[in-house]
C-alpha positions in Angstrom: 66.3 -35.6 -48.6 65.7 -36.5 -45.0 68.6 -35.0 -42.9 70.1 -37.5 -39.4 71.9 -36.3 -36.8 74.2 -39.6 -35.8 75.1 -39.7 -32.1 77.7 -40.9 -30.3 79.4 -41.4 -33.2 83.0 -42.9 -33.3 86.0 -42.7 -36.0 86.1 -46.8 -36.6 81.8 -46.9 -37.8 81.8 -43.6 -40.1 83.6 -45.2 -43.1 81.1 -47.8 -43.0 77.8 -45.2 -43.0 79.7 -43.4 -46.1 79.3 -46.9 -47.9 76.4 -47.1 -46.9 75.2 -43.8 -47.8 77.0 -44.5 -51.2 73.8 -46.7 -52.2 71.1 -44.1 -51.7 70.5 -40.2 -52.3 68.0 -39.7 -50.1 69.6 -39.9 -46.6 72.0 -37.1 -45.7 74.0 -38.0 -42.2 75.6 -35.3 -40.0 78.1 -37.2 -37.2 77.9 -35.9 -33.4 80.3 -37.3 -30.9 78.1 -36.5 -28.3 75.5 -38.7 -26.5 72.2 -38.1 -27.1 71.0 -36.5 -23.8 68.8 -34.1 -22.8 71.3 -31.4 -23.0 72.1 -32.5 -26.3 69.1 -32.6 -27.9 68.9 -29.4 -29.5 71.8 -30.2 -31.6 68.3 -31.8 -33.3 67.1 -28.5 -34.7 66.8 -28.8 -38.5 66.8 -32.8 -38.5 64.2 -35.0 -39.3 65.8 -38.6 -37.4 68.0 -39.3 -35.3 70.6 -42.4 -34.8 71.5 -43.2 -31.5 73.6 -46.1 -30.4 73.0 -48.2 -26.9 74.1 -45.4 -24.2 72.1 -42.6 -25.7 69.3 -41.7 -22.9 66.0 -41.6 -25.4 63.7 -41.5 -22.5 60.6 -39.8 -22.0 61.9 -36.4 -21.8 64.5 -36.4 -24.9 61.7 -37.9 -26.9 59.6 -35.0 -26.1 62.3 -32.8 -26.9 63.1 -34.4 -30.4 59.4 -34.5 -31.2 59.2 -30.8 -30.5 61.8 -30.4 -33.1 60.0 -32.4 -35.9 62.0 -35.5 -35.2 60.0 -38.3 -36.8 62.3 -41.5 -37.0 65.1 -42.8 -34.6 66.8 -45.5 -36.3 68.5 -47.4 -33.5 72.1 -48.9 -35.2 71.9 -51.8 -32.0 69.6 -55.0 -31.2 68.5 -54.0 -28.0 66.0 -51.0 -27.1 65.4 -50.7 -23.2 67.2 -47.5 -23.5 64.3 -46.3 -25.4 60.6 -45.4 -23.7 58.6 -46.9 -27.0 55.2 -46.4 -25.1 56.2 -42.3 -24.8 57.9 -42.8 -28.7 54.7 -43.8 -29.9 52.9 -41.6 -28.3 54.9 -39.0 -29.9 54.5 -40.2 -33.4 57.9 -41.5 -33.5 58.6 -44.3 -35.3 61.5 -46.2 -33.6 63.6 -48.8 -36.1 66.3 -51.3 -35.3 69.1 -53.8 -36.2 67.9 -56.8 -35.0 70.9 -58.6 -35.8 74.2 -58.2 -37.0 76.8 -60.4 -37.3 75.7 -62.9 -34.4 78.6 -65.0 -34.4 80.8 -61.6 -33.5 79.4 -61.7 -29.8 79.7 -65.3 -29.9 83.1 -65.7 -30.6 84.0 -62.7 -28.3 82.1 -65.3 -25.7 84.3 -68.1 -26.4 87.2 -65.7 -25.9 86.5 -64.7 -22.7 85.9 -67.7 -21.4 89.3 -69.5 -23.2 91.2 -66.2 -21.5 89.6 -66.9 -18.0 90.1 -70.8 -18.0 93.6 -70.8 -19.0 94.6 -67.4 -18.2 96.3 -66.3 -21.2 96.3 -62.7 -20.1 98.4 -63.2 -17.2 101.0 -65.8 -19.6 100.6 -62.7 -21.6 102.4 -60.2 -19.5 104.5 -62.8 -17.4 106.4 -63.7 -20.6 106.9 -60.5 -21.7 109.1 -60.0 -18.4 110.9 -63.0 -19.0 108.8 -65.2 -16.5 108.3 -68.4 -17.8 106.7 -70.0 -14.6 103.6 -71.9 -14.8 102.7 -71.8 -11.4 99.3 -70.2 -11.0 98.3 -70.5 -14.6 96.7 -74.1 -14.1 93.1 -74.2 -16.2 90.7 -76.5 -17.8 89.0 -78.1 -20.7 85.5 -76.6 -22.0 85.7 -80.4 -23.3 82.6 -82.1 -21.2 82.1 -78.8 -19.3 78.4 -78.4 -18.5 77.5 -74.5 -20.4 74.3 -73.1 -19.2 72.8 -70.3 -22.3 70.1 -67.8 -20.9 68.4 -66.5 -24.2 68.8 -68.4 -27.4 68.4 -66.2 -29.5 70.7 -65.5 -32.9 73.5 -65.1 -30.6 72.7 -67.7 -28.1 72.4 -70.4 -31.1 75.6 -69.3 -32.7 77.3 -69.8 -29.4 75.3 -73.1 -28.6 76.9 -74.3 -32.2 80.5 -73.4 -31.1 80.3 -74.9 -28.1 79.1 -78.3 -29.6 82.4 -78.3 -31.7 84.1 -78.0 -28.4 82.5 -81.4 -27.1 80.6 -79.0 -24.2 77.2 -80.1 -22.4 75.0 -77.1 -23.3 71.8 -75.7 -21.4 69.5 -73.8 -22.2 66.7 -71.6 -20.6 64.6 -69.9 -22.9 60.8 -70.6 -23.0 61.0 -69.3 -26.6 62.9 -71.6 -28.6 62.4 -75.0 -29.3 64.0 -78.0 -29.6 67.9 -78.4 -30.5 71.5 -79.6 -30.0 71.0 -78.7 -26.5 69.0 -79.8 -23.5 65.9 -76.8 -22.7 65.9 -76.8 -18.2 64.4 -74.1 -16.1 66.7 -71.2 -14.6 67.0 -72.8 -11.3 67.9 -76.4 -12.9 70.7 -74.5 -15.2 72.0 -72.3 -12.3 72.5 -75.2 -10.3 74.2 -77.6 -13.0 76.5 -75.1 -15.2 80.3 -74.9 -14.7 79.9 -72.1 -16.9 77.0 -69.0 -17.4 76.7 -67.0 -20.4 73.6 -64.6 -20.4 71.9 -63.7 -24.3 68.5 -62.4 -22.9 67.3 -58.9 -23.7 67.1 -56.7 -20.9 63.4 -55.6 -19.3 61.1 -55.9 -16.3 61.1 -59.5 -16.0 65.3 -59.9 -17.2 66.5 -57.0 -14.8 69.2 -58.6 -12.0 68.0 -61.8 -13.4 71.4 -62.9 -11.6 71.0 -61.7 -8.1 71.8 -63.1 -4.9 69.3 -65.5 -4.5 70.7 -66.6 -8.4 74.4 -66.3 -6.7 73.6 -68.9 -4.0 71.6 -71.3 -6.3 75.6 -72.0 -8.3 77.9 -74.1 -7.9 81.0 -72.9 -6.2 83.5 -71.8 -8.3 81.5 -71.2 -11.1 82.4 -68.7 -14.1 79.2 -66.2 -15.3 79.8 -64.6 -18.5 77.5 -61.6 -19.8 77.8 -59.7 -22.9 74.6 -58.7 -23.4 73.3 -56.1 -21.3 75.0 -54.8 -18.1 71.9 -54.4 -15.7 70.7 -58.4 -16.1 73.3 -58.7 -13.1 73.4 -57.1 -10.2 76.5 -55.9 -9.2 76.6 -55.3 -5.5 75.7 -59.4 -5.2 78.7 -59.7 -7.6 80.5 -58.5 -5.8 79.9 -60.5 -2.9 79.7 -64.0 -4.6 83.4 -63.0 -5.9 84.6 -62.5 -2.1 82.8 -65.5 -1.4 84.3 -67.4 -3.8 81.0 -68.6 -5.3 82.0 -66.9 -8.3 85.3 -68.5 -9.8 85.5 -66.9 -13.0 83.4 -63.3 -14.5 83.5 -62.0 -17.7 82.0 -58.8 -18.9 81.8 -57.2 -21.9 79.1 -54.5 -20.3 78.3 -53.2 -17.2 75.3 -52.0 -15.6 76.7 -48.2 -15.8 78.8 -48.7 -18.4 77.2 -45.4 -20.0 79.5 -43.3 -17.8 82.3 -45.1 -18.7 82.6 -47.0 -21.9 83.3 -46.0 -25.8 85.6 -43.0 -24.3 89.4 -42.5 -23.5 89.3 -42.3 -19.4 93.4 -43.5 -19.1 94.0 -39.6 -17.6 90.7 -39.4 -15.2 89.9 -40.5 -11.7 87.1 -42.8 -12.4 83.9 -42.6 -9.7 82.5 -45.5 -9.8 83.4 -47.4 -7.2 81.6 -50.3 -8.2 83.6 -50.8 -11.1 86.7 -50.2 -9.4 86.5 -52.9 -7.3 84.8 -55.5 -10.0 88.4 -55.0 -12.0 90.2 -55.6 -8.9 89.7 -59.1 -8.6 92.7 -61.4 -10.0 89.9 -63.7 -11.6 87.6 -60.8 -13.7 88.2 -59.6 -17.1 86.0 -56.9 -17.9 86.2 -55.4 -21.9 84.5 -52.4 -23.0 81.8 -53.8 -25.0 83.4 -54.7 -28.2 81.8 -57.7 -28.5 80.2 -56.9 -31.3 83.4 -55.4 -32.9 84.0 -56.6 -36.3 84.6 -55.2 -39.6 81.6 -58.0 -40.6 78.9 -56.7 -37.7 79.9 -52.8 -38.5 79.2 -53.2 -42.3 76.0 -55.0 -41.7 75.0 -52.2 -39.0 75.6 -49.3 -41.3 73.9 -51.3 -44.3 70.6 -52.6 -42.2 70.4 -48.6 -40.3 70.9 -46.9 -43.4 68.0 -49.1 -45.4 65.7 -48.7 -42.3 66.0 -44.7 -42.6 65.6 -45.2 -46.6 62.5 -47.0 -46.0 60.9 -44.7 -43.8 61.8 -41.6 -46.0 59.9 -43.6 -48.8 57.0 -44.6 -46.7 58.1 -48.2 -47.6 57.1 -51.1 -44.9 59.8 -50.9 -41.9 60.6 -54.7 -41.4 63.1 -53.4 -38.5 60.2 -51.4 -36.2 60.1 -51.8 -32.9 56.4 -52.2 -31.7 
């Protein structure tokens, strides 16, 4: 039986890997609340994979850590990788697997929410009718109806989103050189910059997608336009954030990650003095709504997560073919 040491795990996601496990008989799972660092790597000792989540650090000097602890497989229970140095994995011998998606239309609905709670401000009717204020003064929005939507990345989750939007009656635009034709008009980055009312970002994050949305990105916008990112919390760069929101480029941001949201998010913080200053003053801006990532937070994506990690360790405990590898 091949023995996995689970990091970061959480309360809501373990009832899900004991289904999961309840299928097969040759994966045993031990559950570590703690991130997977490198003072946390020896917890490794006597396991043959780990499973890390999006925060845990695997770079080159935890893999050489696990390796030296006979850690052969690390079974990744997210889409994305860039926390993970695959050249120094491979190097190692270490196969590194994935869930390559899970419940698209999870991050795409938590999309649509954002940008619904941003345009018509239902957070702050929210709290004003709970005190008895029934003014609509200051809660004036508009339609997505007609609104031009600019997608960068159409991948699963950018198409799911593209199809909501179309129900809305939206003008959508895409910018990925990877897809091919659709219910959607394919632009360059500048051309969608410069024509969106609205921004949502769906790209993986790497060299060439790193503060993708920087300043010069911030000045090629229309004024007043809203940026929405739930994919990876380094594609935008938060100091020029920071400025397009004083400049009023930026009408409207929502973020469901944050470039160091590994300091931050998946934890109770309510009774600490936060650090980051950064963050502090992204959430306090009347016109940003920042949620700690739970896009993907459904009891549909966290049953397919458990199910697809659980089958990629089963494979590679069998010496089956790993459909899920990263290469």
């Amino acid at each position: 039986m091949m023995k996995v040491a689970l990091f970061s795990s959480q309360r809501y996601e373990q009832p899900y890997f004991e289904h999961a496990l309840s299928t097969t008989s040759n994966i045993s799972v031990s559950h570590f609340s703690e991130a997977l660092n490198v003072q946390t790597a020896p917890l490794c000792s006597g396991f043959q994979a780990v499973c890390a989540f999006v925060n845990d650090d695997l770079s080159g000097p935890v893999l050489e850590l696990l390796a030296e602890q006979g850690i052969r497989c690390i079974a990744l229970r997210c889409a994305g990788f860039n926390n993970v140095d695959i050249a120094c994995a491979k190097k190692l011998g270490i196969t590194v697997v994935r869930v390559p998606a899970y419940s698209p239309e999870a991050v795409a609905e938590h999309c649509i929410a954002l940008m619904l709670t941003l345009s018509r401000k239902t957070h702050k009717a929210y709290n004003r009718v709970r005190e008895d204020n029934f003014d609509l003064n200051g809660l004036l929005g508009f339609n997505l109806h007609k609104k031009t939507v600019g997608i960068v990345g159409a991948g699963k989750i950018g198409q799911a989103l593209i199809r909501i939007l179309n129900g809305f009656g939206a003008e959508v635009l895409v910018f990925d050189p990877n897809v091919g034709e659709g219910s959607y008009t394919q632009v360059s980055l500048e051309m969608l910059l410069a024509q969106s009312d609205i921004i949502s970002l769906h790209c993986p994050l790497n060299e060439a997608t790193h503060h993708i949305i920087d300043e010069t990105a911030f000045n090629k916008m229309q004024e007043g336009v809203m940026l929405i990112n739930t994919s990876r919390g380094a594609l935008i760069d938060t100091q020029a954030c920071i400025q397009a929101l004083k400049s009023r480029k930026l009408g409207y941001l929502g973020l469901d990650v944050y470039e160091q949201e590994s300091e931050l998010f998946f934890k109770n913080r309510s009774e600490e003095i936060l650090q980051d200053d950064l963050f502090a003053r992204l959430v306090s801006f009347p016109n940003v709504l920042i949620t700690g990532h739970q896009g993907f937070f459904t009891e549909e994506a966290l049953e397919q997560i458990a199910d697809v990690t659980i089958g990629n360790l089963s494979d590679f405990s069998q010496n089956k073919p790993l459909l899920n590898e990263v290469s």
